[in-house]
N, C-alpha and C positions, 0 to 999 in steps of 0.2 A: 628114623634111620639110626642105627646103633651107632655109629661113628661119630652121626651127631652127638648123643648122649654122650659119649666117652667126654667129646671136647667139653661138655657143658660142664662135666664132674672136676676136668681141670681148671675148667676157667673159674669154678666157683672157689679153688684149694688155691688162693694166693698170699702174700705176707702182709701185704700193705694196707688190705682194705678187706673187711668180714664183708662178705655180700649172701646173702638167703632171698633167692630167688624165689617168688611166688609162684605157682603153678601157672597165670596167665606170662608170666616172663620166660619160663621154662618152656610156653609153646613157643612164644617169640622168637627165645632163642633158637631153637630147635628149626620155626620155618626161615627161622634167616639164612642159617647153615644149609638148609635144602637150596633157599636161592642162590648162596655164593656156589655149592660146589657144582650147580647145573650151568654158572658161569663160565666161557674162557676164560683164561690169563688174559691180565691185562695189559696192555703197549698202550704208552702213553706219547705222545709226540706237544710240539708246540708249534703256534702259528702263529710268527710277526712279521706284520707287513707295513709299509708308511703308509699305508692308505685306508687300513682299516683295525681297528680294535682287536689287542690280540687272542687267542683263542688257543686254551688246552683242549688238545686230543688227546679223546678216549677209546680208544678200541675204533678209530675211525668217526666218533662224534665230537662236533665239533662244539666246546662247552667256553660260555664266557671265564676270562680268568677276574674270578671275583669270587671272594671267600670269607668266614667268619675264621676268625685267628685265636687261641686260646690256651697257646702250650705245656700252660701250667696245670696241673692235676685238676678236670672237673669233678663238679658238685654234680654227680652225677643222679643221686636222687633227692634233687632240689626241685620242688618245683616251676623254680625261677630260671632254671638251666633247661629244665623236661620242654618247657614253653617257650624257650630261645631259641631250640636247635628247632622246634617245630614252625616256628615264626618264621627263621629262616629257610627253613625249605617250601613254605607256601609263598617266600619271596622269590624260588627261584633260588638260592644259594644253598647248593647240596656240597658244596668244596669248604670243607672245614681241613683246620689243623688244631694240631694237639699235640704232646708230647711228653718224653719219658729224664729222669734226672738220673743222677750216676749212682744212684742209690740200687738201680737196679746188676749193676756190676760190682760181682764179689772179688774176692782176695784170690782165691783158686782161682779164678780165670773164666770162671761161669756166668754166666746170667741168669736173671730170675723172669723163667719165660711165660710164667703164668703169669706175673703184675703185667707183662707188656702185653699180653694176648689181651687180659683183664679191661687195657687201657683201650685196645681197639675194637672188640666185642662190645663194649658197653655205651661206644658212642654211636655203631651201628645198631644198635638198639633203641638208641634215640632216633636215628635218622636210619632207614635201612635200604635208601637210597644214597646215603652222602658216599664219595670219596675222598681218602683222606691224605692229608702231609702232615709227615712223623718228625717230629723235630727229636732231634739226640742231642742230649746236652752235655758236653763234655766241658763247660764251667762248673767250678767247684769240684774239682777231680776229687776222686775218692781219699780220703784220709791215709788209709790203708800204701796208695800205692807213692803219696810223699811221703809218709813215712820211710816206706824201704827207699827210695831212692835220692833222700835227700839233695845229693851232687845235682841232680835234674833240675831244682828248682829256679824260680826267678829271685834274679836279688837287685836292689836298686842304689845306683850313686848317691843318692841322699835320702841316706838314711837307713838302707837294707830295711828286712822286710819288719812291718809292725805287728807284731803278736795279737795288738787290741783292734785290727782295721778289720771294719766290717763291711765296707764299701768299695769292692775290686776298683774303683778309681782311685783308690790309697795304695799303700805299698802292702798287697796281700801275699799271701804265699801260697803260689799255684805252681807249678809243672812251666818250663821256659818255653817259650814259641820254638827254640833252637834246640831241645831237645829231642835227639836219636831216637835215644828211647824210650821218650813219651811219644813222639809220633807213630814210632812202632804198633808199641801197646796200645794205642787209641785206635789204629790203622785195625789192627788184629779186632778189638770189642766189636767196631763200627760192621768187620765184615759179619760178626756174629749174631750180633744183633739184625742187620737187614738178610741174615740168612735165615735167619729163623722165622722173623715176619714173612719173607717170600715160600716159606715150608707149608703155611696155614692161611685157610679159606679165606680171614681176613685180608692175607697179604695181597687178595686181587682187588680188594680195593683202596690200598694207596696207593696213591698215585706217584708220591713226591717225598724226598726224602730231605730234612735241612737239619745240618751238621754248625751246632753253634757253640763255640768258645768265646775266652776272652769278655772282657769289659763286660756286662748286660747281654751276653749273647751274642756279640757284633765284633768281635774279631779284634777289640782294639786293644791293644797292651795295657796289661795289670799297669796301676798307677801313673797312668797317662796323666794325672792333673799336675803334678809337682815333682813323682817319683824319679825319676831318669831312669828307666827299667832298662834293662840288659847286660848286667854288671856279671853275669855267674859265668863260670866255667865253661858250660854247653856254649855260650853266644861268644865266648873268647875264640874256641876252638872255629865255631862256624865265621867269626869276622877272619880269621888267616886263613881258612879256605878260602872266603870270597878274593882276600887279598893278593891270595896264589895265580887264581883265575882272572883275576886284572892286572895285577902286575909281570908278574912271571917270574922274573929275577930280583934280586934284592936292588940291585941299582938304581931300575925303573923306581920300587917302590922308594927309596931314598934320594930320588929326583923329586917326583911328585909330593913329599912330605917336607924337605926341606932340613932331611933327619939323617947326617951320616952315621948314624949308629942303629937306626932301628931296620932289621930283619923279616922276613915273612914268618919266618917261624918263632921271632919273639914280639912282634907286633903287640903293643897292650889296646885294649878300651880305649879309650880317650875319659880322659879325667872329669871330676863335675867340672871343674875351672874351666877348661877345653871345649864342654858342652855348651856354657855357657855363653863364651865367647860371640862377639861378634863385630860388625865394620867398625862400629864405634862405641863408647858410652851410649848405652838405651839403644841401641840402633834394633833395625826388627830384622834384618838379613844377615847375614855371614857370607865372607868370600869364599868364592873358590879354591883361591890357591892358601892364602894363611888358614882356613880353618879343613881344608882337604882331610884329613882326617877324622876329623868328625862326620863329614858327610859321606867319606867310606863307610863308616860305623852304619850309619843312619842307612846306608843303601841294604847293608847286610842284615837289619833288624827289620827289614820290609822284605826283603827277600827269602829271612824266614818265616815271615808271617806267610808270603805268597807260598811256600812251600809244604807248610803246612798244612792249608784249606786245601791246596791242590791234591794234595795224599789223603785226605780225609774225605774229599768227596770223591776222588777215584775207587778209593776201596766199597764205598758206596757203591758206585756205578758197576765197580766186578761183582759184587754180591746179590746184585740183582738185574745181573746180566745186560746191563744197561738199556733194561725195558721200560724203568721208571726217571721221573725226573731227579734233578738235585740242585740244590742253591742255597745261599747261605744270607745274614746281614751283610752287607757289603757295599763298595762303591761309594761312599760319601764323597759328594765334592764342598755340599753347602753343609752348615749344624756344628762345623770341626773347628771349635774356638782353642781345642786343646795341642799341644807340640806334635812336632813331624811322627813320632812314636806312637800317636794315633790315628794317624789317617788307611787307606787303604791306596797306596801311591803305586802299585803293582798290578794294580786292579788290572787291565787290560791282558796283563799274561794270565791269570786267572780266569777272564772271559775267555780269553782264548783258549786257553788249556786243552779244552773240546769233554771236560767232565762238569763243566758248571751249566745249567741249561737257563738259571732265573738269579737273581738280586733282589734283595726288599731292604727298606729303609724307612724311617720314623718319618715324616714330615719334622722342619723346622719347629723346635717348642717356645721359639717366643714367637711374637707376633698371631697370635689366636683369638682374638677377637673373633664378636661375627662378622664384621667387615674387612677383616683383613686376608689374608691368601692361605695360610700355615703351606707354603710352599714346600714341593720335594725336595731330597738333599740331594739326590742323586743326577747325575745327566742321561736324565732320561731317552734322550732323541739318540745319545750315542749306542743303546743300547738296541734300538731298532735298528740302527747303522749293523751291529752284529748279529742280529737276528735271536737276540735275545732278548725274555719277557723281566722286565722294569716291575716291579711291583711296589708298590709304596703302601706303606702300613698307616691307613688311618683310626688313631686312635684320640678322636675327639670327645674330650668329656661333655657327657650330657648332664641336663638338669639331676640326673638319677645317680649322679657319682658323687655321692654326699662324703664321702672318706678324702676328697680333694679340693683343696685351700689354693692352690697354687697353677693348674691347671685348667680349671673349668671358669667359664667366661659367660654360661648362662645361666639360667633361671627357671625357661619354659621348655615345655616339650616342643612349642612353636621354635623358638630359637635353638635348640638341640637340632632339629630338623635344619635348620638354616647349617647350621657346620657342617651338618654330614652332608649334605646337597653341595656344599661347596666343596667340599674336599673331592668326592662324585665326579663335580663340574669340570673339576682337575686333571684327575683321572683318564676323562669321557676323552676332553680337548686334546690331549697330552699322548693319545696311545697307549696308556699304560694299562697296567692291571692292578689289582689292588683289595688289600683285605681289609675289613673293620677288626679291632683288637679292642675288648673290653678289660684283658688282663683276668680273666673269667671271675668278673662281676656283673652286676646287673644293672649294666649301663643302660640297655635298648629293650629292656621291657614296657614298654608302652606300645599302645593305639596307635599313635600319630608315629612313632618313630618306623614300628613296623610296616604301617597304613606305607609311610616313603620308600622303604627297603623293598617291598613288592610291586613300585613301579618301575624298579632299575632294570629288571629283564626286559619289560618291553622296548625302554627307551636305548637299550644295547643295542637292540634289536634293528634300530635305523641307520645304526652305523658300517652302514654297506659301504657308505665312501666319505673317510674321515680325514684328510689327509693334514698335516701341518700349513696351515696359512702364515706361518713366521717370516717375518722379512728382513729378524732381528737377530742373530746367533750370538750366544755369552758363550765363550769358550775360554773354558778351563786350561790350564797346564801343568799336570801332574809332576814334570821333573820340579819346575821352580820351587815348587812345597818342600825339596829340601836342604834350600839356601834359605827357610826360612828358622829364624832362630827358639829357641825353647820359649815360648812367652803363650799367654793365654790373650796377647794383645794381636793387630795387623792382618794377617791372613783374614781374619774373622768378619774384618770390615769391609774387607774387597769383595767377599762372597756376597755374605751375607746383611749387610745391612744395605747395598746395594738391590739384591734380591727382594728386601721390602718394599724399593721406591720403583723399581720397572714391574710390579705385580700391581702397582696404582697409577701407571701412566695407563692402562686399557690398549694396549700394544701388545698382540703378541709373540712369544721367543723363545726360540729353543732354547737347549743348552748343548754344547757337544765338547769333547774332549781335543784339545791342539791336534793329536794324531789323525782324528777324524777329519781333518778338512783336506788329508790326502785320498781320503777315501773315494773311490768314484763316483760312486752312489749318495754323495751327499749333495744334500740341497741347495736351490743354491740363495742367497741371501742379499739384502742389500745394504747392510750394516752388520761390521764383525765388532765384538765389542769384548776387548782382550784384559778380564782385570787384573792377572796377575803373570805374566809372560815378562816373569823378571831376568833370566836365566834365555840367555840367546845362543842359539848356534845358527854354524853356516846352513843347514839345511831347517830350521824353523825359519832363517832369514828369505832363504828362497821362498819358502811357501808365500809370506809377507809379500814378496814382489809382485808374486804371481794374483795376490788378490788386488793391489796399487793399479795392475798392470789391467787386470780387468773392469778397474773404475767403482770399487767398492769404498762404500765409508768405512773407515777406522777408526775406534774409541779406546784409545790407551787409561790404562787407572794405574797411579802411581811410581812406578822406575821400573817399564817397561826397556826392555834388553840392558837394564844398566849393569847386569853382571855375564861374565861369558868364560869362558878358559884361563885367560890371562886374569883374569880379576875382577875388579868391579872401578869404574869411571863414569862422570856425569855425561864424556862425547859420546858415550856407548847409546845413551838416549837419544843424542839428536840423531849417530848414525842410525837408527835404529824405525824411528816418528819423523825425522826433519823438524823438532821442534829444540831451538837450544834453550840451557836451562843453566842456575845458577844452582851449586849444589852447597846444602850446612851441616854439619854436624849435628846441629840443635834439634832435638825432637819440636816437631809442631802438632797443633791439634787438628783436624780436619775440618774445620770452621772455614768455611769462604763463604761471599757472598754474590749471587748471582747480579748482573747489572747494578753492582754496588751496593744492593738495600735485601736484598731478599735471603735473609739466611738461609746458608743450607748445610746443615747439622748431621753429621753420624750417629745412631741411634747408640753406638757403643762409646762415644767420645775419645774414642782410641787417639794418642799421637803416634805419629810416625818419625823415625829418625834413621836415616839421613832425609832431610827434607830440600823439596827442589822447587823453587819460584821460572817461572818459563819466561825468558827473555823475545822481547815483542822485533819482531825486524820483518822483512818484508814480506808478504801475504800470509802474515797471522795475526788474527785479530781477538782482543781479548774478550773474556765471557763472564768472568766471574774474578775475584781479588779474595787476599789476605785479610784485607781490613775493608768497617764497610766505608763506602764511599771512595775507595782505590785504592794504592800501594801496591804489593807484589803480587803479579798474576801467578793463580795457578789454576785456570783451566782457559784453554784459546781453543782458537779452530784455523785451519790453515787449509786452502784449495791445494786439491791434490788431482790432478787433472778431470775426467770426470766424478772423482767421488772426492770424500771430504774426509780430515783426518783431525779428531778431537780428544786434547790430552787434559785428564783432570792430576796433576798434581798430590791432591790431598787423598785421591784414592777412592773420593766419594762423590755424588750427585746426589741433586733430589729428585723428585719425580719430574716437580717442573720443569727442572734442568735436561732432564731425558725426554722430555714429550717436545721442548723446544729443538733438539736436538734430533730425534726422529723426524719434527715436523720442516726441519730443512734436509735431511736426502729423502724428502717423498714420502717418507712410510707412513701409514692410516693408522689414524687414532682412532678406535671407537665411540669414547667416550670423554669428555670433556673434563669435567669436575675436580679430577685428580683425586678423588676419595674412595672413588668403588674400585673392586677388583671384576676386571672381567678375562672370561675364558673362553677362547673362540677359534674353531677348525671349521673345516670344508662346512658338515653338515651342523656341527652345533653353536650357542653362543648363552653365556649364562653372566649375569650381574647379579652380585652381592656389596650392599652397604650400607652406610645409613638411612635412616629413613628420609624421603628425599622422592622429587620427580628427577628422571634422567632420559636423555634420549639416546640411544643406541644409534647411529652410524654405521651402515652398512657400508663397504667398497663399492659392492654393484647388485643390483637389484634382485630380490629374493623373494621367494614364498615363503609365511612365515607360520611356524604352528607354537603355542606355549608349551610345554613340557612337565615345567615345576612352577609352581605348587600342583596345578592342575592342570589337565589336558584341557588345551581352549581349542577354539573355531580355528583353521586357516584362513589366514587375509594376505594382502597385498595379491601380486609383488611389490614391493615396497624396498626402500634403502633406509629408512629411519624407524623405529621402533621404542614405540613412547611405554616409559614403562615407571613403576609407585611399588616403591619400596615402603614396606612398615614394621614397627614392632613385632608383628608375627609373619611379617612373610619379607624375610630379611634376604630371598634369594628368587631369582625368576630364571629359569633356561629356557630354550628356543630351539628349535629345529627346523631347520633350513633347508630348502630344495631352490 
C-alpha cells in the first residue's frame, strides 16, 4: 500500500537516530501498517474491583494490568532488547511503556514528529502485538525555553539555585511548579504531542499516556533534600492568591498570622528561619497557630503541585478525546524520608479530578533482601476504594545488573527469581497492577528469569475471586504531613520502619487513607492502626468515636491528635486515646523495651522531640518501658469496651510487639517465626525467607495447589501447609479454593 510506504520514508528521515531498514524490515514495516490501519480506534477503559485483580480494557478485551517499563530510549537493535521484548510477549506481557524527553520540543513551538513516530514504530516492530504507554517527560525542560523566561524559574531559600547540581534533589534550575506560563506552554506541547501520536496508525496502539515532571519523574519539588524550594516570584504570586481564597480580608489573615502589619497583597514566603521553626528545639512538628504561616505556604506549594499534574493530564485527556488512559508517579505515602515539599499531600483531589485513571510508584528501596517485603509506597487499597488502578513499579535488581553496588542483593538467577516472585506475590495479594522496570538494561535476560515471567498469565488467570482478607488497616493522614517540620528525620519512622516489622508478623493489612474510612464501601476491619493522626479535628474526631463505638481496636504511634486549631497540648492526646501522658521537650530515641528485656529498635534510630512517657492509672496496663527492666512507659494498652486501644509513644514496634498485639483482638497469624514475609487474599498465599522449615496456618480449611516455583499436585483440604525454603527456592505461592 502506497501510504504505507510514504510513512516508512518518514519514519526512516529522523534527527536522533540513522536507521537503514533492511528489506525484511521494510516488509515488516509495511505489513504492520496494513494490520494497524485494518484496525479500529482504540477505547481503552479500566477495571477495579475489591474482589478481583485489576484489568485494562481494550476495545472491550479484558487484558491483565502487568507490563514491561522502559521509558528511556531503547536499544532497539540490540539483541539483548530484540529477545526481551520477545520474551515478554511469549510470557504473555504485550503492555510495554517507553517514552520520549524534551529534546523532542523545539524553540518554535514545533515538535519533531518523526523521532516520536520513530520511538513508537520501532517498538512495534519488536512486538507487533504489544500496546503501549507513552511517557512525556517534561523533567529537564528545554534549555531554550528557561532561558527566555527566566522570572519562571524555581529558586530556593537556601541557597538559590546551584549552577554545578546535577541531581534535581539539589537546588537545580527548572521552570516553578507555580508557573503560568510554564503550565501553559507544557499544557499547549502535551496537547501536541498526543495529537500527533493519535493522527497516526500507531497512535491505536497506545493505550496510556503518563505525563512526568519533577524530582526523577515523580512530581516531587526540585531540591526536596535540603533546598527549601519555592522562593521565586511565580510561587509568591500563587501563595496571596491561595491567601485571598482563605482568608478574604486582611484582618482574618492578620488574626490567624498574629501579624498586624502583613496584607493579602504584601504577604511574603516565609523566611528559611520561619521554615525551620518548630514546637521546640529539635522538635519534629510545628504548631498550628505560631508557625501558621508557614503551613499556608506549604498548603499553596502542594496546591500547585496538584494543579499542575491536574492541567497536564487534562490536556492529555482533550487531545485524545479521552479515549485513552493517563496517570502519572504519584501517591507516595511510605519511601518519603524527605520535607512536606516532597510528598504528594493533594493526591486525592488529583484522583479525583476525573482526568487521572492510574498511579505507579517504586517500592520501598531499602529493605530488599530476599527475605524481606520491598513493600509498596503507596495505599494501595485506597485506590480500589476509588476505582482506580494502583500500579507499583517493580524494579528489582537481578544477578544480571552488574552496573549496581548498592541495589542488588543477589547472586543467582535462582534468587533473581525469588525477588521477582516476591514482588508478583505482592502485587497478586494486594489487587494491584504492576510493571517490571529494567531501566532498559539487561536485567531479565535469562532462562530461569523468563522460564517465571511466563507463568504469571496463567496464575492471573485464577484470580477470579481475590478479595482482601485484612483484619488490619494502617491508615495514613495526609493533612498531618504538614505540621510535620523540614527534617529528613520522624515522619519516616512512623511509615516506614514500621512497615518493615508488620510485613514479618505474617498478618495481613491494608493501607487506606483517614478520608477513606468515611467511604461506604470500605471494609470493614478489626484493628485500625493510626501512625500519624497528629493533627485533629472535630470531624476526624467523630469518625474515631464511630469506630470506639463499634468495638474496634486502636493503635495510636506517637502524638496522636496532640495538635488541632488552637495548638498543640499533651491533654489533646489523652482527649483524643484516654491515655494520659507526661510530655518533654528532650528529644528521645525510639528505643523501648518490650516486657522489659526484649529491645525494640527503629531501623532509622530517628529521636523524636517533644517526647511523651504514658502515665499508668486505671485500666491501662503497661507493655513495653524506656529503659530495660522498667522506668517510663511508652507503649500500654487500655480496655476500651469491646475493643482495645494501644498507644506506642516512641512511634515504633517490633514485629513481636505487633504479632502480640494482633494476637489479643483475635486476628490470624499465619505464620509464626517472625522472619518470613507472607502474602495472603481470598485465593492466594505466598512465603518468602530464609532458609528454614515453616508451617503456614490457614483460618479455615482449604484446598491447596503450589504455584511457585512449580505447579504441584492438589492436597488437602487442609488448614496447615508445611513448607522448605532454600538457597534457590527462596519463595513458594499457593492457590486456594
Amino acid at each position: 500500500m502506497r501510504y504505507g510506504i510514504l510513512l516508512i520514508a518518514a519514519f526512516c528521515v529522523f534527527s536522533c537516530v540513522q536507521v537503514c531498514l533492511s528489506r525484511e524490515n521494510l516488509e515488516k514495516m509495511e505489513a504492520l501498517l496494513e494490520k494497524l490501519n485494518a484496525e479500529p480506534e482504540l477505547t481503552v477503559g479500566i477495571e477495579v474491583l475489591p474482589e478481583t485483580n485489576p484489568k485494562i480494557v481494550l476495545n472491550g478485551r479484558k487484558v491483565d494490568a502487568l507490563l514491561y517499563n522502559a521509558p528511556y530510549p531503547w536499544k532497539y537493535d540490540e539483541q539483548n532488547t530484540q529477545e526481551k521484548i520477545a520474551n515478554f510477549h511469549r510470557g504473555g506481557i504485550d503492555l510495554l511503556s517507553l517514552g520520549i524527553e524534551t529534546n523532542v520540543w523545539h524553540a518554535d513551538g514545533s515538535i519533531d514528529e518523526e523521532y516520536i513516530a520513530s520511538v513508537l514504530y520501532r517498538a512495534l516492530l519488536l512486538n507487533p502485538d504489544a500496546y503501549l504507554n507513552l511517557a512525556i517527560n517534561l523533567n529537564g525542560a528545554p534549555r531554550w525555553w528557561m532561558d527566555a523566561n527566566p522570572e519562571e524559574l524555581m529558586d530556593y531559600a537556601n541557597g538559590g539555585v546551584d549552577p554545578a547540581a546535577k541531581d534535581p534533589i539539589f537546588n537545580v534550575r527548572a521552570p516553578s511548579y507555580a508557573s503560568l506560563k510554564w503550565r501553559q506552554d507544557a499544557m499547549d506541547y502535551l496537547r501536541q504531542v498526543v495529537s500527533f501520536v493519535e493522527s497516526i496508525p500507531a497512535g491505536k496502539r497506545v493505550f496510556s499516556y503518563r505525563v512526568d515532571y519533577g524530582i526523577y519523574r515523580e512530581w516531587h519539588y526540585y531540591g526536596m533534600r535540603s533546598g527549601m524550594p519555592g522562593t521565586c516570584s511565580a510561587m509568591r504570586e500563587a501563595f496571596r492568591r491561595h491567601l485571598v481564597e482563605q482568608y478574604h480580608t486582611d484582618a482574618a489573615l492578620q488574626a490567624a498570622w498574629h501579624d498586624p502589619e502583613v496584607t493579602l497583597a504584601t504577604a511574603e514566603i516565609p523566611s528559611q528561619e520561619a521554615r525551620l521553626h518548630s514546637i521546640a528545639d529539635g522538635a519534629t512538628l510545628r504548631d498550628p497557630v505560631e508557625d501558621r504561616a508557614v503551613i499556608d505556604f506549604l498548603h499553596t506549594m502542594q496546591y500547585e503541585m496538584r494543579d499542575l499534574v491536574i492541567a497536564c493530564d487534562k490536556a492529555v485527556k482533550e487531545a485524545c478525546g479521552y479515549r485513552k488512559l493517563c496517570g502519572n508517579y504519584h501517591g507516595y505515602l511510605f519511601g518519603m524520608e524527605y520535607p512536606v515539599e516532597a510528598w504528594h499531600l493533594e493526591n486525592e483531589s488529583v484522583l479525583d479530578s476525573g482526568v487521572v485513571d492510574w498511579q505507579v510508584s517504586p517500592n520501598l528501596y531499602s529493605n530488599r533482601e530476599v527475605d524481606d517485603a520491598e513493600f509498596g509506597r503507596s495505599p494501595i487499597e485506597s485506590y480500589t476504594l476509588r476505582g482506580k488502578l494502583a500500579i507499583q513499579e517493580h524494579d528489582s535488581r537481578t544477578y544480571l545488573a552488574v552496573e549496581e553496588t548498592y541495589h542488588r542483593h543477589v547472586s543467582t538467577p535462582a534468587q533473581s527469581v525469588t525477588t521477582l516472585a516476591r514482588d508478583f506475590a505482592q502485587t497478586l495479594c494486594r489487587n494491584a497492577g504492576c510493571w517490571y522496570m529494567d531501566f532498559a538494561r539487561d536485567w531479565y535476560n535469562d532462562p530461569e528469569i523468563f522460564a517465571f515471567f511466563r507463568k504469571l498469565e496463567a496464575i492471573r488467570a485464577l484470580a477470579t475471586h481475590n478479595a482482601s482478607v485484612a483484619k488490619v488497616a494502617v491508615v495514613g493522614d495526609l493533612e498531618s504531613i504538614y505540621y510535620h517540620k523540614i527534617s529528613t528525620t520522624g515522619i519516616d519512622l512512623v511509615f516506614d520502619s514500621n512497615a518493615q516489622e508488620l510485613t514479618h508478623t505474617a498478618t495481613p493489612f491494608d493501607v487506606l487513607l483517614f478520608t477513606d474510612l468515611e467511604n461506604p464501601n470500605v471494609r470493614d476491619y478489626q484493628v485500625y492502626v493510626f501512625p500519624n493522626l497528629f493533627y485533629l479535628t472535630p470531624e476526624k474526631a467523630t469518625v474515631i468515636e464511630k469506630l470506639r463505638e463499634a468495638g474496634k481496636s486502636l493503635v495510636w504511634l506517637y502524638a496522636p491528635g496532640y495538635l488541632n486549631a488552637q495548638g498543640h497540648a499533651a491533654g489533646n492526646i489523652q482527649a483524643l486515646t484516654g491515655f494520659a501522658v507526661k510530655e518533654s521537650a528532650a528529644p528521645r530515641d525510639g528505643v523501648a523495651y518490650l516486657h522489659g528485656t526484649e529491645a525494640m529498635r527503629p531501623f532509622s534510630g530517628n529521636a523524636f522531640a517533644p517526647s511523651f512517657t504514658i502515665e499508668i492509672g486505671e485500666g491501662v496496663s503497661p507493655l513495653a518501658t524506656r529503659t530495660q527492666g522498667g522506668g517510663d512507659v511508652t507503649f500500654a494498652v487500655r480496655e476500651n469496651g469491646a475493643g482495645r486501644e494501644f498507644y506506642s509513644t516512641t512511634g515504633f514496634l517490633s514485629r513481636n510487639a505487633w504479632k502480640q498485639l494482633f494476637r489479643e483482638c483475635g486476628v490470624h497469624c499465619y505464620e509464626e517465626s517472625g522472619t518470613t514475609v507472607v502474602w495472603a487474599s481470598r485465593s492466594f498465599i505466598s512465603i518468602n525467607g530464609k532458609p528454614g522449615k515453616y508451617t503456614l496456618t490457614l483460618p479455615t480449611s482449604r484446598r491447596v495447589t503450589e504455584l511457585l516455583p512449580k505447579s504441584g499436585v492438589p492436597f488437602g483440604p487442609t488448614t496447615a501447609i508445611e513448607v522448605e525454603l532454600t538457597e534457590e527456592i527462596g519463595l513458594r505461592m499457593y492457590y486456594l479454593e
